[in-house]
FITOR-593136 format. One record per residue: residue in three letters; x, y, z of N, C-alpha, C in turn. Coordinates in pm, 1 decimal. Example, Ala and Ser with C-alpha at 12.3 -4.5 7.8 and 13.67 -1.06 7.14 Angstrom:
! FITOR-593136
(tiba Ala; (1319.0; -569.0; 780.0); (1230.0; -450.0; 780.0); (1320.0; -330.0; 780.0))
(tiba Ser; (1285.0; -225.0; 708.0); (1367.0; -106.0; 714.0); (1290.0; 3.0; 787.0))
! end
This chain:
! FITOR-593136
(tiba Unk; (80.7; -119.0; 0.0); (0.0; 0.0; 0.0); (85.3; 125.8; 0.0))
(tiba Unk; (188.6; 140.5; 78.7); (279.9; 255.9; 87.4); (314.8; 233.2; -58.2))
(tiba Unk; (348.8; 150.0; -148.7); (435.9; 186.7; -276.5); (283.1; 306.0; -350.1))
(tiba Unk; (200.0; 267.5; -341.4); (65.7; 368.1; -420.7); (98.7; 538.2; -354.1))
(tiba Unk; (172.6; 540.9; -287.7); (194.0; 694.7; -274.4); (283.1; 767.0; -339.0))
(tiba Unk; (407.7; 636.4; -402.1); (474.3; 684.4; -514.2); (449.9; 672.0; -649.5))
(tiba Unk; (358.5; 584.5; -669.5); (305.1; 531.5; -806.2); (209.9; 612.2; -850.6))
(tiba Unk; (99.6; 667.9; -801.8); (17.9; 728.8; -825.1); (3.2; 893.0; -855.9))
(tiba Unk; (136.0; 951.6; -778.3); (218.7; 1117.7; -858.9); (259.1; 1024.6; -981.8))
(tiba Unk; (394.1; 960.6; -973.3); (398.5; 947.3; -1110.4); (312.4; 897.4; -1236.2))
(tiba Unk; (239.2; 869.6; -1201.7); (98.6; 793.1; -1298.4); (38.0; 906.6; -1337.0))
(tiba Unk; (21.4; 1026.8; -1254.8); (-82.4; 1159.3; -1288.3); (40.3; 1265.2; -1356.7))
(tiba Unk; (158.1; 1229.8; -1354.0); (267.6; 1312.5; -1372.0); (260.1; 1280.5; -1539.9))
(tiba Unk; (293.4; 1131.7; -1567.5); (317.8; 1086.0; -1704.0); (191.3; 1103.7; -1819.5))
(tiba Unk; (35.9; 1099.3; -1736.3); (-47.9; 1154.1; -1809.9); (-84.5; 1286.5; -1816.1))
(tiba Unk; (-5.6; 1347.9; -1764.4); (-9.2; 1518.6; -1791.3); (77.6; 1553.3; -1888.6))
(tiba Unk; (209.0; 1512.3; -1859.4); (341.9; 1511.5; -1980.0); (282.6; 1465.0; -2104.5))
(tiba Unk; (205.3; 1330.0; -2127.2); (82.8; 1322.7; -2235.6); (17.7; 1375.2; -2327.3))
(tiba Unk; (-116.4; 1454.1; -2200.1); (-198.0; 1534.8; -2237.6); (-100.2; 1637.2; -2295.1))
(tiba Unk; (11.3; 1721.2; -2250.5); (56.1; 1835.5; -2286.4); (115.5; 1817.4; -2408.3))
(tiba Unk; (178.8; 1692.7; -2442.3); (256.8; 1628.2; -2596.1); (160.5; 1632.5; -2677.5))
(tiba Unk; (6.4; 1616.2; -2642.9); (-79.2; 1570.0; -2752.2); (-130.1; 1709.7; -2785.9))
(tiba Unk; (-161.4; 1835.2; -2659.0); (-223.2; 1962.7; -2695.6); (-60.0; 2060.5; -2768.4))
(tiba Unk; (33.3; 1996.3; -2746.8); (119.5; 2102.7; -2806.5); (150.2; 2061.0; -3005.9))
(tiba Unk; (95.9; 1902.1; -3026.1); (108.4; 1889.9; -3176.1); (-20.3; 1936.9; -3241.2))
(tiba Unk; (-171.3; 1950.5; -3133.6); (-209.4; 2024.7; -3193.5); (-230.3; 2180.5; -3244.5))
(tiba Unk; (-188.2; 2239.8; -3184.9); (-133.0; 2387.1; -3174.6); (-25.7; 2386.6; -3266.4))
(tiba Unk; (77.0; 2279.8; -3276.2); (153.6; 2337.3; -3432.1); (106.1; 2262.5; -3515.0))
(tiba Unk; (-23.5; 2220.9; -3516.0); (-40.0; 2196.9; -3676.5); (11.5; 2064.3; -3760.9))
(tiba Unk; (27.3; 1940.0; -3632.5); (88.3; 1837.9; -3693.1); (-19.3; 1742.9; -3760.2))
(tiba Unk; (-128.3; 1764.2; -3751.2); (-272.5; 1686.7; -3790.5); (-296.9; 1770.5; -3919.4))
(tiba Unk; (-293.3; 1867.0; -3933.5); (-346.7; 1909.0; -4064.7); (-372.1; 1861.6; -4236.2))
(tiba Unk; (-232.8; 1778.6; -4245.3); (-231.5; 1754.7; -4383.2); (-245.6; 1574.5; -4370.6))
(tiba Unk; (-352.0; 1468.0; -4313.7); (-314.4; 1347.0; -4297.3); (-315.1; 1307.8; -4430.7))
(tiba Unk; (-320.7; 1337.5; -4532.8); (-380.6; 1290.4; -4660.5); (-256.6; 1260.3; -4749.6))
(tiba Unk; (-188.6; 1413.7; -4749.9); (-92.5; 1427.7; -4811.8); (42.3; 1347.3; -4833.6))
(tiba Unk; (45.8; 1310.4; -4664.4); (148.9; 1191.7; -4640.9); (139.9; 1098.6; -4673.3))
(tiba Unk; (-3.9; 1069.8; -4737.2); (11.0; 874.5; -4757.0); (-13.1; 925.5; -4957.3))
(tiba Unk; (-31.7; 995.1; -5015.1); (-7.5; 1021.0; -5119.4); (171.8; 1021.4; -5140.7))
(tiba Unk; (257.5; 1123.9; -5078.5); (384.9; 1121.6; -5102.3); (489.0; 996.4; -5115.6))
(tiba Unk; (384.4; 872.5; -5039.2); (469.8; 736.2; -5031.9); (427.7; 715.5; -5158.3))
(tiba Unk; (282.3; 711.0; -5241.3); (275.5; 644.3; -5322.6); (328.2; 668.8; -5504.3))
(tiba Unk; (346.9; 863.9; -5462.9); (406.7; 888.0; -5588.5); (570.4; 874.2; -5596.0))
(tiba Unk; (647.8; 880.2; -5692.9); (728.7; 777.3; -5722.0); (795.0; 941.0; -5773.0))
(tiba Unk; (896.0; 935.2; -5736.0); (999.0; 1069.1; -5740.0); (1047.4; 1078.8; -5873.7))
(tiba Unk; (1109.6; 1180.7; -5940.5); (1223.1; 1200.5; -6039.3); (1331.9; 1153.9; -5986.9))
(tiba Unk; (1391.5; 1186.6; -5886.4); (1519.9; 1144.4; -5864.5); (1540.6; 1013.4; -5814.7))
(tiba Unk; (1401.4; 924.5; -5800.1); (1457.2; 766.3; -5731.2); (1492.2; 719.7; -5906.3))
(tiba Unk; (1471.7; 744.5; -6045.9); (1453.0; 718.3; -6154.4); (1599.0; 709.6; -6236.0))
(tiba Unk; (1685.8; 766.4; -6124.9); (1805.4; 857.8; -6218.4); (1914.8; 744.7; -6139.9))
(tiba Unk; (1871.6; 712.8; -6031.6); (2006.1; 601.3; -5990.3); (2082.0; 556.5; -6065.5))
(tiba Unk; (2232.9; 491.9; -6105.7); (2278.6; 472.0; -6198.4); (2314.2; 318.4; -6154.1))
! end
C-alpha cells in the first residue's frame, strides 16, 4: 500500500506530460495535412529514376 503513494504522482505526472505532448502537436499543426502523407509514399519521385 505505501508503494501507491509513489506510483500514483507518477501515474498523474506521465499523463499530464501526455496530455501536454498531444495539446502542443495540436497547436503546431501536426494533424493538418493526414492525406498528403500517404499520397507522397505512393508517388514515385524524379530522382529515385536517375540512380545509376
Amino acid at each position: 500500500m505505501n508503494m501507491l503513494i509513489y506510483l500514483m504522482p507518477i501515474a498523474l505526472l506521465m499523463g499530464g506530460m501526455g496530455l501536454l505532448a498531444f495539446l502542443w502537436s495540436l497547436t503546431s499543426r501536426q494533424y493538418d495535412d493526414l492525406e498528403g502523407a500517404a499520397w507522397r509514399i505512393l508517388v514515385e519521385d524524379e530522382t529515385d529514376c536517375k540512380r545509376p
